[in-house]
Structure formats: C-alpha cells, structure tokens
C-alpha positions in Angstrom: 77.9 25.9 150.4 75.3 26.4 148.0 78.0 26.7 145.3 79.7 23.6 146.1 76.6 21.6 145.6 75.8 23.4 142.7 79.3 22.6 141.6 79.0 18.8 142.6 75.5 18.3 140.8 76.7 19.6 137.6 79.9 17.9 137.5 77.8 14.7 137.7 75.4 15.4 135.5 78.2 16.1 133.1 79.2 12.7 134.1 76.5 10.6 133.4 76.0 12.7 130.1 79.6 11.5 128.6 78.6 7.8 129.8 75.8 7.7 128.2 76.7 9.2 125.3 79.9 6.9 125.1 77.6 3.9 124.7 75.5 5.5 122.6 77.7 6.3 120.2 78.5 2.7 119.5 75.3 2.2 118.2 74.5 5.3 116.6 73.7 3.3 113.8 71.5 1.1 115.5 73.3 -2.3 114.9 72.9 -4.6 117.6 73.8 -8.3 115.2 71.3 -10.5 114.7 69.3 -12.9 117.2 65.5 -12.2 117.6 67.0 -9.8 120.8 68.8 -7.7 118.2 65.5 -7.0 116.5 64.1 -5.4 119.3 66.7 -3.2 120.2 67.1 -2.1 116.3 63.0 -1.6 116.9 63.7 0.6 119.9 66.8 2.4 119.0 65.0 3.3 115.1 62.0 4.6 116.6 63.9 6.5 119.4 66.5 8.4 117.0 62.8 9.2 114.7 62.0 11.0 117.8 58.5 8.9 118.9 56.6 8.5 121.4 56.6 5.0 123.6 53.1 4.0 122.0 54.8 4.0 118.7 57.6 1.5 119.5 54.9 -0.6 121.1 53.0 -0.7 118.1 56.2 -1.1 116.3 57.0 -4.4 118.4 53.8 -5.7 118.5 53.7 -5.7 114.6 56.7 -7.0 114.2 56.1 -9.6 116.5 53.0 -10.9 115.2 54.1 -10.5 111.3 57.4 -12.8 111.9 58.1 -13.2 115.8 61.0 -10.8 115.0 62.6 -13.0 112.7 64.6 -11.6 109.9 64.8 -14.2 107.1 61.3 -15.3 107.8 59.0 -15.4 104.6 54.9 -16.2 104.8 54.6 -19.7 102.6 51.6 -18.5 101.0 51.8 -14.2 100.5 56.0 -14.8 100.3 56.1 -11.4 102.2 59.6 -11.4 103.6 61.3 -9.8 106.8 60.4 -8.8 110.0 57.9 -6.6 109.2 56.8 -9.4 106.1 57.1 -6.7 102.9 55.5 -7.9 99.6 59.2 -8.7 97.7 57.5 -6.5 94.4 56.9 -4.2 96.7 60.7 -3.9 98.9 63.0 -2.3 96.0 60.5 1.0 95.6 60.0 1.2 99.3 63.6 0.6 100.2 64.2 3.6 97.0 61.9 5.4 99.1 62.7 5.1 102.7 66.3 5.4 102.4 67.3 6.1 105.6 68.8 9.2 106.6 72.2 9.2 107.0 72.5 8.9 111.1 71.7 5.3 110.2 75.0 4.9 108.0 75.1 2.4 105.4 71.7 -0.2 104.6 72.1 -3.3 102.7 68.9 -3.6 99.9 67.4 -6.9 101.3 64.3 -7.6 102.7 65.9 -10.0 104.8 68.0 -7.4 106.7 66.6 -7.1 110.2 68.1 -3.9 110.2 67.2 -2.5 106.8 63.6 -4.0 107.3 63.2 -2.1 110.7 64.3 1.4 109.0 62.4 1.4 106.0 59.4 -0.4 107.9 59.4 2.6 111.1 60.0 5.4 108.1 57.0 4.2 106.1 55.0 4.1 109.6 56.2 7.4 110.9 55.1 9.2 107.8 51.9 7.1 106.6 50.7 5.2 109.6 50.3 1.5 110.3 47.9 1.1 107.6 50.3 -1.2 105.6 49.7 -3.4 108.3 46.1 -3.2 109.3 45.9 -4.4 112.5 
C-alpha cells in the first residue's frame, strides 16, 4: 500500500512539474506584450529568474509604479527621463552596454522605451547596486 501511494504522489508531482514548466517555458524570456498588465508580469518574471526575494519585486513595483504608473513610453516633461523606471536618456546607452542581460532573456531592443528592456536593465542595476538610483 505504502508503495502505491508513494507511486501515485510522485507521478503527480511529476505532473504538475511538466505543467508548469510547459507554461513557463513560453515565457522564458519574460515577454508578456505591452499594456500596463504586461509591465508587471515582466517585473515579476525578471526579478524571479534573478532569483530574489518577494521584498525585492515589491520594491521593484512600487518604483516603477510611482516613476511612470508602469507606463513604457512615458517621459518626465521636465528631467526627460524615459521608461518605466524613468532613465536619464544620456545615461540609457552605457547602462543598457552594461546591463546586457544574460542570455535566458533572449534578444533586448536598445530603447529606453522598451517595457521589457527597461525592466531588465532597471532590476540588473538594482540587484547589483541597490535602489539608490532611485532614492526613495
């Protein structure tokens, strides 16, 4: 008896494994389109392949929501820091040089203005130097 339970609990496990795994692997390269929605689950699914902690992708969202309510093309009228995470544009070609991101993330177009890109280079610069950039 003891075996066929065994058995039964492995074979679903095994189960739910290749499910989720299957729908995971659509988006192993985070891309969810575009749509303030889509930010957030690039936020989540950048800062969950970099291996952090919940409190990270909360700061991660909260930033993002207060520098541009998650909206990719937004650009402040006065500092014309663009992107979700609003980058100085002087600033974006070095730190996208930089924060290349590795390859499980595929292919990044170079513009500030990618939701995508933005979120990469922006959760890269954050794993390895902090939030200061930000200062909240």
């Amino acid at each position: 008896m003891r075996k066929v339970i065994t058995t039964g609990v492995m074979a679903a496990c095994l189960t739910v494994a290749m499910w989720t795994g299957d729908a995971h692997a659509k988006n192993v390269e985070c891309r969810f389109g575009i749509g303030h929605r889509a930010v957030k689950r690039t936020i989540w699914c950048v800062s969950h392949k970099l291996n952090e902690p919940g409190s990270f992708r909360r700061t991660a969202l909260y930033v993002a929501g207060r520098e541009s309510g998650f909206y990719a093309r937004a650009v402040n009228s006065s500092s014309g820091t663009c992107g979700v995470f609003q980058h100085q544009p002087h600033l974006w070609p070095g730190r996208f040089a930089s924060y290349r991101a590795p390859k499980r993330f595929g292919r990044m177009a170079p513009s500030c203005f990618s939701g995508r890109t933005n979120v990469i280079v922006s959760l890269l610069m954050a794993k390895r130097g902090g939030w200061g950039p930000w200062a909240m």
